[in-house]
Structure formats: structure tokens, C-alpha cells
N, C-alpha and C positions, 0 to 999 in steps of 0.2 A: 326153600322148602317150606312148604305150608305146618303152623307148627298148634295146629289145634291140640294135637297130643300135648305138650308144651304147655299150652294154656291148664287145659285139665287135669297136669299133674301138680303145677302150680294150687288148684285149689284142692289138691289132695295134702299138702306138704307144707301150708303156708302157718301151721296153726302155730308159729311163734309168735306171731301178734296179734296174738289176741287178746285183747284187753278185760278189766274186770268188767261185772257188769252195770256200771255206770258208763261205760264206753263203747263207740261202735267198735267192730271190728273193721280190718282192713280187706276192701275191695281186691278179688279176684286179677290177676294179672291181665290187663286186655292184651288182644292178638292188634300189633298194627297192622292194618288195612289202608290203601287207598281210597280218597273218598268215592264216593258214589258216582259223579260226575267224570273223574278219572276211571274209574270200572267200567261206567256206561262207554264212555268213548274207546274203552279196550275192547269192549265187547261187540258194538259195532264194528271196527276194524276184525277183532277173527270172524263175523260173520261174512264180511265182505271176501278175506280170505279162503274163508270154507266156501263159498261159495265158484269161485277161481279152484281151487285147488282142491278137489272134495276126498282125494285119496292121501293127503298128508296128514298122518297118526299124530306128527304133533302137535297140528294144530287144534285137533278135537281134546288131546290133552290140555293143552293151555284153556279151550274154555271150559274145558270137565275142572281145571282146578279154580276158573273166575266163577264158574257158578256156584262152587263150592264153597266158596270165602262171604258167598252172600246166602248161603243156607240155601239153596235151591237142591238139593240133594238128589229129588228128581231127573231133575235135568243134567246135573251132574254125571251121574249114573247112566243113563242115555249117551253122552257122547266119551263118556269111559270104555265102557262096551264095545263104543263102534271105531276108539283108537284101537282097542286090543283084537277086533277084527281085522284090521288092516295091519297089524305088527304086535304078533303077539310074544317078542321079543322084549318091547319096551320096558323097562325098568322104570318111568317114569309112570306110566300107564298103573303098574301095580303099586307103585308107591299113591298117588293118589287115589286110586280101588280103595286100599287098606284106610286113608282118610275117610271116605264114605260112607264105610261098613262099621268104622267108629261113630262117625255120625249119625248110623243107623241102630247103636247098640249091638252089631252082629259082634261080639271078641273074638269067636272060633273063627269068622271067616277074615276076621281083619289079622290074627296069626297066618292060616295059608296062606294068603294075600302076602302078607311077609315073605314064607318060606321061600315063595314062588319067586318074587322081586330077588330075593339073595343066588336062588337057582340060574334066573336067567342075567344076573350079572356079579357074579362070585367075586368080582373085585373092588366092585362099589361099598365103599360101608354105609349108606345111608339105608338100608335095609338093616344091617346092621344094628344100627343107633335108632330105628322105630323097635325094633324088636326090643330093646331094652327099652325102651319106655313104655310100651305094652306091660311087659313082666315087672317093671316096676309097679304100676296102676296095680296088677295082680299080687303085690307084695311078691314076688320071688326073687328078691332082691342078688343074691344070689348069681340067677343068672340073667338079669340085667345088667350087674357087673361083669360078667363073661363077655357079655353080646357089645359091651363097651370094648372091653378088651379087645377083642377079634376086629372092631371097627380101627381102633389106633394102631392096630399090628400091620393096617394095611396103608398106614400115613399117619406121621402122630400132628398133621395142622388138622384139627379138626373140632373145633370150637365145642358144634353143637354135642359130639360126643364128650368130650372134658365137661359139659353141662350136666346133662344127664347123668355121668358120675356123680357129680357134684350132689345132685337129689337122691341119688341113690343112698351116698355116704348120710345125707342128713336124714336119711328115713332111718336111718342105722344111727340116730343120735352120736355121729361123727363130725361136729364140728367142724373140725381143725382140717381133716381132709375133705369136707364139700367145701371149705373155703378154699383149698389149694386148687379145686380141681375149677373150681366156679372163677378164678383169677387166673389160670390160664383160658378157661374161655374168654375172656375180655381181654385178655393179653395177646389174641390172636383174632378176634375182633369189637375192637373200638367200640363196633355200634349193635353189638351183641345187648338189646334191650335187657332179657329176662336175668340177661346174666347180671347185668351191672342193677336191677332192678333187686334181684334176690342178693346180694350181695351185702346192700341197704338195706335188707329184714335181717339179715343175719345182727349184724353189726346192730340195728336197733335192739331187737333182745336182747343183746348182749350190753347197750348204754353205750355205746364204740362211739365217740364223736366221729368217726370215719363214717358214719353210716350220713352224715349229713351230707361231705363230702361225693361220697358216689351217686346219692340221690339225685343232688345237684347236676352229676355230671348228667346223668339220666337226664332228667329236664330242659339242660341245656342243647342236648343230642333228639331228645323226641319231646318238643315244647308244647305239643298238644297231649302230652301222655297226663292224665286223671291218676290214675292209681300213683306213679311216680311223686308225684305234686301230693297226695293225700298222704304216704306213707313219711316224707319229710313233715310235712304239718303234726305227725304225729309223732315222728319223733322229737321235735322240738318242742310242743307242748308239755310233753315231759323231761326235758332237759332244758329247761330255764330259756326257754326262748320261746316266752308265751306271745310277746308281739310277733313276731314273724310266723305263727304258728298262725295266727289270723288274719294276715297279710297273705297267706295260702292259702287259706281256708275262703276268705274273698275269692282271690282269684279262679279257686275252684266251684262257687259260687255264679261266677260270671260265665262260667264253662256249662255249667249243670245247675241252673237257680231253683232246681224243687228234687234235688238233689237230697233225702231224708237222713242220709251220713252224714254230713257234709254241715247241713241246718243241727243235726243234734250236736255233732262235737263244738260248733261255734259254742254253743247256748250252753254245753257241759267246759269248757275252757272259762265263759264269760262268769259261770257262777264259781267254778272251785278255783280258778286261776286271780281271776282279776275281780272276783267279787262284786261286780257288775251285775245286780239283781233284775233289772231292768233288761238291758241285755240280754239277758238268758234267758228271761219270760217269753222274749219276741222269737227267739228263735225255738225253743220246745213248744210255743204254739205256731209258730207251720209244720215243725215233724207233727204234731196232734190235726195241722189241718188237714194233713195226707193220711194219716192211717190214726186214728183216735184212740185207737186200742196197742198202739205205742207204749207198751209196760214201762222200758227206760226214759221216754220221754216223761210220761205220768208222773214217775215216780221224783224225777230233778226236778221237775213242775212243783211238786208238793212240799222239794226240798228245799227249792227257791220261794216259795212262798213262806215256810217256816225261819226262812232267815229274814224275810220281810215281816216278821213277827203276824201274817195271816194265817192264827193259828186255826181258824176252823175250817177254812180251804185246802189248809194241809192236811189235814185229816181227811178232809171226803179223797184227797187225792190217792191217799196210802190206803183208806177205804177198798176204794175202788181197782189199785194196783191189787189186790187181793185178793179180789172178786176174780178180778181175769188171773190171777195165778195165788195159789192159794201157801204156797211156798217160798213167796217172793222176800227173804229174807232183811230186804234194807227196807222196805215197806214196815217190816214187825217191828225191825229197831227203831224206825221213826216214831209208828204208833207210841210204843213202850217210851221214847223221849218224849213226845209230848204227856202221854200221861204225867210222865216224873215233875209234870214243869208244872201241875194244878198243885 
């Protein structure tokens, strides 16, 4: 199941890690994809097929949902249509419809789209379980729990539903039940990304040295996953494990080298952590070579120069953080500290 819904609720729901503002926050959950090369070659092959078989629904489906994994939405849309012309039965055909018209910002149409999916196959819950994550997005949390329910009443192995609970309950500042619900999804599959991915922000907020543990397994299980790799680095740098926190922070580096998360947590690790003045300098001026107007950079800029006793550098810095935000509070108390120190 294509789980853009998934991804987007994720940036709805993830605000437990968010850090003060001397730190970034944490990257949005990516969707895994196949690479490009793998899609290309898929999509050669359905065309080859559509071509031999021009009356098979599902094969227009499979590329209505490869185009769709690549934002083509367009085209998407076009051989969506022309599966639901030839089988306007499909269940599949609407389940990816309802994708598109998310991707298109339509909500009303990507609901009918639902309604219609659960119409023409009343025993499927995966109409089901898009329907609760629709109503989630919409906060009617409510009956996104309902829409869960009625999904497990019809088979309770069903990962991605025990998921969706799980966001439900935490948008409901429930804990203790999105961890239950988010641990039977992983308990039903292994390699259930988001599940074992969000399980390790839980447990991060919370300081859970468990949160390292699942992270890990994450990483181990999707080795090119970025956000997995970034949320351990930040969990460790705050729980006493500032070397490996930079040992990921590398790695993620080598992954993504101008990468502006990524460069400022090194540079904010190297100055509060390890006191490494130097260090820090090097990294808050590549976040400042990419965007200069970098408030947080500027600001560790002027604080790491204040601990290299450059005191009038640090001031144009705090200056300037002021200029661009005139409310910028660690900027005032910097000011007001150095005043105190003539």
C-alpha cells in the first residue's frame, strides 16, 4: 500500500521532538521508494505490457500507482481513469484514485474515493484504514478510531491498522496506548518502517534508552533510511553518547554533505557538548553558506565566538540575529552578557 497518507500524518503528529531553539528539529519521516533506476525499469516493463495487453485494469493500476510514487500526478491520474474504465469494480483503482486527490489537495473527493473503495469491496479494510487516517489529518479522531475498529473486526493481523490507532491515541496525548497499538504493529511486521521509526520518538521524549535500541533495529532493517540515522544521533547526543552521536552525524553527512540539519547539529554538539570551538565554527559556517539568514546558526556563531573570548564578533552576531528577529530571546541574553562583562 502506497502510504503517502502515512508520511503526512507523521508530519502532523511528530512534534515530540522538537527540540529548544538552539537545535534543529527532526526530519519528517521519508516514504521508502525504490530507486529511480528500479522504477525506470518497472516502468518500462508495464509499458511493454500495456502495450500486449491494453485491456488489463491492472496493469494501468500498477503504473497509475509508479507514477504516483514519482509525483507525476498527471499521468497518474490518466491511467487511474482508464483502469476504472475497464473495471469499475476495482478496489485497488480507488484506493489509489483517493492517493491522487490527496496529492492533489482535493479532501472531499479523496473521502468519496474512500466511500466508494469500501462500497465496492465491503470486506477489505484497507478503505477502511485510509478512512481513518483521512479523519485523523481532519482531527476527528473519534471516528478514525471507529474506521480502525471496523478495519480489525474484519481480521485483527493488520499492522497498518494497529498503526494508525497508535497516531490516533497520540494525537489524544495517549501514550501508553499508541505504544501498545504501534508494538503490535511491529509485532506483526518486522519491517513495518514507520512503526518501529515512531516507536524511537516515543521513547526519545520520554529519555527510554529503548529508544536507541529500536532506532538501531530501524537502521539495520532500512540502512539507507536518513531520518532513522538522524533521530538516534539525537537521541544520543542527549543522553551521554555525544561520540556516536557524531559518528552518525558523519555518516549522515556522507549521505547528504550540504545537508543544513545535519551541519548545524554537528557544529551545536561540537560547541555545547565537546567544547570544541573550532569545530563548531566550521560547521555553523556551511549552515550560514547555504542560507545566511540562518537565525540558529548566527546565533551559536556569535556564541561560539563569545567563548573564544571574540567579544566584538559576537556582538555584531547577536546584532544581527535581532535585525532578522527582533524577538529572538538567546540573542538578548547574550547581548545583556556581554554588556555585564565591560
Amino acid at each position: 500500500m502506497i502510504r503517502l497518507f502515512l508520511a503526512s500524518l507523521l508530519l502532523f503528529l511528530l512534534a515530540s521532538c522538537q527540540n529548544n531553539s538552539q537545535q534543529s528539529a527532526t526530519s519528517a519521516v521519508e516514504v521508502e521508494t525504490p530507486g529511480l533506476k528500479n522504477q525506470q525499469d518497472a516502468l518500462v516493463m508495464l509499458n511493454d505490457s500495456i502495450a500486449t495487453d491494453s485491456t488489463n485494469a491492472s496493469l494501468f493500476v500498477n503504473r497509475a500507482a509508479l507514477y504516483l510514487s514519482r509525483e507525476r500526478i498527471d499521468r497518474a491520474l490518466r491511467d487511474i481513469n482508464q483502469a476504472l474504465s475497464l473495471d469499475n469494480k476495482s478496489v485497488n483503482a480507488y484506493l489509489i484514485l483517493a492517493e491522487i486527490y490527496y496529492g492533489m489537495g482535493q479532501a472531499e473527493s479523496v473521502q468519496t474515493t474512500l466511500v466508494k473503495a469500501a462500497e465496492v469491496a465491503p470486506n477489505d479494510p484497507r478503505p477502511q484504514v485510509k478512512l481513518a487516517e483521512l479523519n485523523l489529518l481532519q482531527r476527528n479522531l473519534n471516528m478514525a478510531l471507529a474506521y480502525t475498529d471496523k478495519a480489525l473486526r474484519m481480521g485483527n493481523f493488520n499492522p497498518e491498522a494497529y498503526y494508525v490507532r497508535g497516531l490516533v491515541f497520540l494525537a489524544r496525548e495517549d501514550t501508553v496506548s499508541a505504544m501498545k497499538n504501534f508494538m503490535i504493529a511491529r509485532d506483526q511486521d518486522e519491517n513495518f518502517f514507520e512503526a518501529l521509526y515512531q516507536i524511537g520518538v516515543v521513547y526519545t521524549a520520554q529519555r527510554n534508552s529503548l529508544a536507541k535500541d529500536f532506532l538501531l533495529d530501524a537502521i539495520k532493517r532500512f540502512p539507507a533510511s536518513v531520518v532513522a540515522r538522524y533521530q538516534l544521533a539525537l537521541y544520543l547526543q542527549d543522553n551521554e553518547g555525544v561520540d556516536e552521536a557524531l559518528a552518525h552525524y558523519d555518516t549522515l553527512l556522507m549521505m547528504k554533505p550540504d545537508n543544513p540539519e545535519f551541519l548545524y547539529n554537528m557544529g551545536y554538539v561540537n560547541l555545547v557538548y565537546k567544547q570544541d570551538y573550532e569545530n563548531a565554527l566550521t560547521y555553523f559556517d556551511a549552515v550560514l553558506a547555504i542560507n545566511p539568514k540562518n537565525i540558529d546558526a548566527l546565533y551559536n556563531k556569535g556564541r561560539t565566538l563569545e567563548e573564544m573570548e571574540y567579544i566584538v564578533n559576537a556582538r555584531e552576531l547577536y546584532e544581527k540575529v535581532l535585525q532578522l528577529q527582533a524577538n529572538y530571546p538567546l540573542a538578548v541574553e547574550g547581548l545583556n552578557r556581554l554588556d555585564r562583562r565591560r
